[in-house]
C-alpha positions as CSV (number, residue, x, y, z in Angstrom):
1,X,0.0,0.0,0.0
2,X,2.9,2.3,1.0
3,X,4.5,1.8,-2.5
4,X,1.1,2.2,-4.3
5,X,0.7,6.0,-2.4
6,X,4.3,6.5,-3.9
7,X,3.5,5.9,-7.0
8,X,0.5,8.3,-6.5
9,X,2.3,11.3,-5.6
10,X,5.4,10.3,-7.7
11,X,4.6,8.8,-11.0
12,X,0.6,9.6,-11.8
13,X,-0.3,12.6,-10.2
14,X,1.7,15.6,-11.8
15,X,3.4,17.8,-9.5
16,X,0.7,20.8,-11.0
17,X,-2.0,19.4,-8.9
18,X,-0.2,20.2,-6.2
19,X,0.3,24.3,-7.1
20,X,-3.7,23.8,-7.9
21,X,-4.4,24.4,-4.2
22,X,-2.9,27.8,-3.8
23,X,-4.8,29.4,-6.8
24,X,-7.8,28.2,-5.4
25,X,-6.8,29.6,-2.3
26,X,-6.3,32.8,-3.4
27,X,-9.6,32.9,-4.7
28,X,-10.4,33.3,-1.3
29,X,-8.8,37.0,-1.1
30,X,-11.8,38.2,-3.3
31,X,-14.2,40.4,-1.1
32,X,-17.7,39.5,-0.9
33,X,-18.1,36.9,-3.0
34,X,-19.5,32.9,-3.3
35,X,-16.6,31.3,-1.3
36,X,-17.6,27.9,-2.2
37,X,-17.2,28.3,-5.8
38,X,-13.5,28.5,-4.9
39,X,-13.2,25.1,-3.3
40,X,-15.1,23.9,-6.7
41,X,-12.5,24.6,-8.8
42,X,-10.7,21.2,-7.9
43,X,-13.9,19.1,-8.9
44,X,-13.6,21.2,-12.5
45,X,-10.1,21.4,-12.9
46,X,-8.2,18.6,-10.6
47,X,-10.6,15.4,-10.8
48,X,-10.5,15.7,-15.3
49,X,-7.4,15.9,-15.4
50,X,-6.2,13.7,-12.8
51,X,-8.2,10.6,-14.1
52,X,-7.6,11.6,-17.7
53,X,-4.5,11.4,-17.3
54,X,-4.4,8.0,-15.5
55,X,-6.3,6.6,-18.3
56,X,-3.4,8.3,-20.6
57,X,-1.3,6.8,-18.3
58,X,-2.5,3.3,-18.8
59,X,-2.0,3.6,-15.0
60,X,-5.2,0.5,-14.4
61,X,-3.2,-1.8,-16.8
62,X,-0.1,-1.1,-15.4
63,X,-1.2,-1.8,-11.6
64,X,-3.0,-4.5,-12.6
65,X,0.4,-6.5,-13.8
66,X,1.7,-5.5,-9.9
67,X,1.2,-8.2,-7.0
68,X,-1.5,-5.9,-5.4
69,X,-5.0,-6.4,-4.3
70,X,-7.7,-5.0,-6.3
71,X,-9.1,-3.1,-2.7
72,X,-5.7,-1.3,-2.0
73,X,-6.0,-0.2,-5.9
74,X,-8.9,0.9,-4.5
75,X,-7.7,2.7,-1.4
76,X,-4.9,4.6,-3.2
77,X,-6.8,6.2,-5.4
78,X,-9.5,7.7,-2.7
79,X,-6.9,8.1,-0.3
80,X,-4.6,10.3,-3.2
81,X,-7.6,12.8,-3.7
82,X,-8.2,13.1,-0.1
83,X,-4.9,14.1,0.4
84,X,-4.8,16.7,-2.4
85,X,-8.5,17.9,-0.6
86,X,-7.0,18.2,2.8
87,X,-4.1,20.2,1.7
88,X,-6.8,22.4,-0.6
89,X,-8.1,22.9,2.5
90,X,-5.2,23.8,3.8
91,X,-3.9,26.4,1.8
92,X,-7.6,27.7,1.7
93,X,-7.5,27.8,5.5
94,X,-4.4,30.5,4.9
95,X,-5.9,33.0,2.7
96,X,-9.2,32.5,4.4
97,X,-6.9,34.2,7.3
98,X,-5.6,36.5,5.0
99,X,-9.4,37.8,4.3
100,X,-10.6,38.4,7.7
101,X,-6.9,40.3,8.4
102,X,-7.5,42.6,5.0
103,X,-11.3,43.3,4.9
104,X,-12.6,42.9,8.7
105,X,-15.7,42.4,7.4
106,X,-18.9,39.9,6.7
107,X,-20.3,38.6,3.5
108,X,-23.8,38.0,2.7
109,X,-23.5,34.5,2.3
110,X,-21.4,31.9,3.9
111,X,-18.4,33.6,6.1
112,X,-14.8,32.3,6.2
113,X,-14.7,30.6,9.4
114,X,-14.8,27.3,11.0
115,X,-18.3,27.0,9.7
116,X,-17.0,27.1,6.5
117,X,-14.5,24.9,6.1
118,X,-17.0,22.2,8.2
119,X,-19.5,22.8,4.9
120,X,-16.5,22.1,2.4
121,X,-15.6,19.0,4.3
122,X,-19.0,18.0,4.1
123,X,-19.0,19.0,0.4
124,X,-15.7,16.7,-0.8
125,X,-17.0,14.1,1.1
126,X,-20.3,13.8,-0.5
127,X,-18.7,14.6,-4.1
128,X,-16.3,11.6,-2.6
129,X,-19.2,9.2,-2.3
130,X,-20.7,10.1,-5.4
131,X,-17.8,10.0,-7.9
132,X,-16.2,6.8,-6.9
133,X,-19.0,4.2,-6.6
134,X,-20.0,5.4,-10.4
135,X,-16.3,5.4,-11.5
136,X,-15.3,2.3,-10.3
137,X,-17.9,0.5,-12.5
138,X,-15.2,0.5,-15.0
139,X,-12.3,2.3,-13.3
140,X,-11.8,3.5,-16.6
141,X,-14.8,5.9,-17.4
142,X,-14.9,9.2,-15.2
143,X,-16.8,11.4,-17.0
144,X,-20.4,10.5,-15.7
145,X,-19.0,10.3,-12.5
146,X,-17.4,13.3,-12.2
147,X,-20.6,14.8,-13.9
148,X,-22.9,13.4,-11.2
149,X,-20.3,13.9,-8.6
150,X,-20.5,17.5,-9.7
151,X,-24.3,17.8,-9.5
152,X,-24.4,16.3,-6.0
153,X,-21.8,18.8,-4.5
154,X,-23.1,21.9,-6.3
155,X,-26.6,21.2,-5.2
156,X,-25.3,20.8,-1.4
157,X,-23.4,24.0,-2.1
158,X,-26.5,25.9,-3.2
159,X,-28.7,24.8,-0.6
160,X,-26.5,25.8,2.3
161,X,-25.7,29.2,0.8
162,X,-29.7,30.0,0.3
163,X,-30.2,28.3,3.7
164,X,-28.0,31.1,5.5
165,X,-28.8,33.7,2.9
166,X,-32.8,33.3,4.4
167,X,-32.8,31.7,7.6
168,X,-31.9,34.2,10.2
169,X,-31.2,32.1,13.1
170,X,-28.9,29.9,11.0
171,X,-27.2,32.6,9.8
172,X,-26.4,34.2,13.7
173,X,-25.2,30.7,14.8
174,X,-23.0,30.8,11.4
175,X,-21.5,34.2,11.8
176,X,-21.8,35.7,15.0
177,X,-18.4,36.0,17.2
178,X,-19.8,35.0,20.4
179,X,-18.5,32.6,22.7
180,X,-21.8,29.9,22.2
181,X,-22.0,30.1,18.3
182,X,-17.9,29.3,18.2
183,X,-18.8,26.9,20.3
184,X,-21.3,25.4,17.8
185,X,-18.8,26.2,14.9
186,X,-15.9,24.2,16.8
187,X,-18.8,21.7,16.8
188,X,-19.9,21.8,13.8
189,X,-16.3,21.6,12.3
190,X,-15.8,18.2,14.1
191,X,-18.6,16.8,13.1
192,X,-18.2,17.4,9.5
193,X,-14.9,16.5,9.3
194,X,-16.1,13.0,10.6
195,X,-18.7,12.9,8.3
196,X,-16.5,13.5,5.8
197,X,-14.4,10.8,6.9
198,X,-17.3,8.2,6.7
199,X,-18.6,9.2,3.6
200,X,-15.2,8.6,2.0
201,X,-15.3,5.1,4.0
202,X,-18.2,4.3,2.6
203,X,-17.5,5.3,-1.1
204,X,-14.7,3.1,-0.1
205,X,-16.4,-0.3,0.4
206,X,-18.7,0.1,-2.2
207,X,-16.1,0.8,-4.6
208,X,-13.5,-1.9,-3.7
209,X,-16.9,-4.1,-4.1
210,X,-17.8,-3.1,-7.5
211,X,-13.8,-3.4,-9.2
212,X,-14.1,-6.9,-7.9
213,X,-16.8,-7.7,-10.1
214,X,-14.7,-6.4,-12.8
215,X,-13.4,-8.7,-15.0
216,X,-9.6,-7.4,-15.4
């Protein structure tokens, strides 16, 4: 499994996907605006690319001749774009800083706080447990996944944005500063996160299931 992750970072995932983070980072620094949409950008620029170029790659066909098990095939791949998710994160957690330091102020929509980033985890990890399942069908096609993948987190996205936008109380316990709604930010951060962590386990199991039944 160790040697798979290698190959990951080393061989299939170009070293570009990691710079990918810190643009969409800094899309952060943009005052008043859909913060979500900046998170997006690795559904419409990293997940393509990543998996067209494993197909380019012949990366299935080449793993396939190594003595590995079909589930840690499997495990690399979710595990690879979770890692390239938490270190989006990551590097959006930075500028998000960098906002609050340069504009003081709060947006009309979802702020850049804990709250936040608990919605984005929330976000991968259902984008997570929609792509995969679909993907690994064939472990060869990624378009409908990544389409339907798309769908599911942009929905999510839209409906917590309106949801603070129009629900007053939700909105308070999203932005306010005082010391019972960071409480439930702190909260709400921890729970996401291990939400985010089951739906990927889940996306997971069903996935390792499904490339069994493929007929290599």
């Amino acid at each position: 499994m160790k040697q798979l992750m290698i190959k990951e970072f080393k061989l299939s995932i170009h070293k570009f996907f990691w710079f990918i983070p810190i643009l969409t980072g800094a899309l952060l620094l943009i005052p008043q605006w859909v913060y979500l949409i900046a998170m997006m950008y690795f559904f419409w620029i990293t997940i393509p690319n990543v998996y067209s170029t494993y197909n380019s790659q012949n990366d299935l066909a080449f793993c396939m001749l190594m003595p590995i098990k079909k589930e840690d095939y499997v495990k690399s791949k979710i595990l690879s774009v979770i890692t390239l998710e938490l270190v989006t994160m990551l590097f959006g957690g930075v500028f998000a800083i960098l906002n609050r330091v340069l504009y003081h102020n709060t947006n009309f929509l979802l702020d850049l706080n804990l709250a936040y980033f608990g919605v984005v985890f929330l976000m991968f990890g259902l984008f997570n447990l929609a792509f995969y399942p679909i993907y690994f069908k064939t472990a060869y096609r990624f378009g409908k996944a990544t389409i339907v993948g798309n769908v599911v987190a942009i929905l999510f996205a839209l409906g917590v944005e309106l949801l603070v936008a129009f629900i007053p109380s939700l909105n308070q316990w999203m932005k306010a500063s005082t010391s019972q709604e960071l409480t439930f930010r702190v909260i709400f951060l921890l729970i996401s996160f291990l939400m985010f962590a089951g739906f990927n386990y889940i996306a997971y199991k069903i996935s390792a299931k499904r490339f069994e039944r493929i007929d290599l």
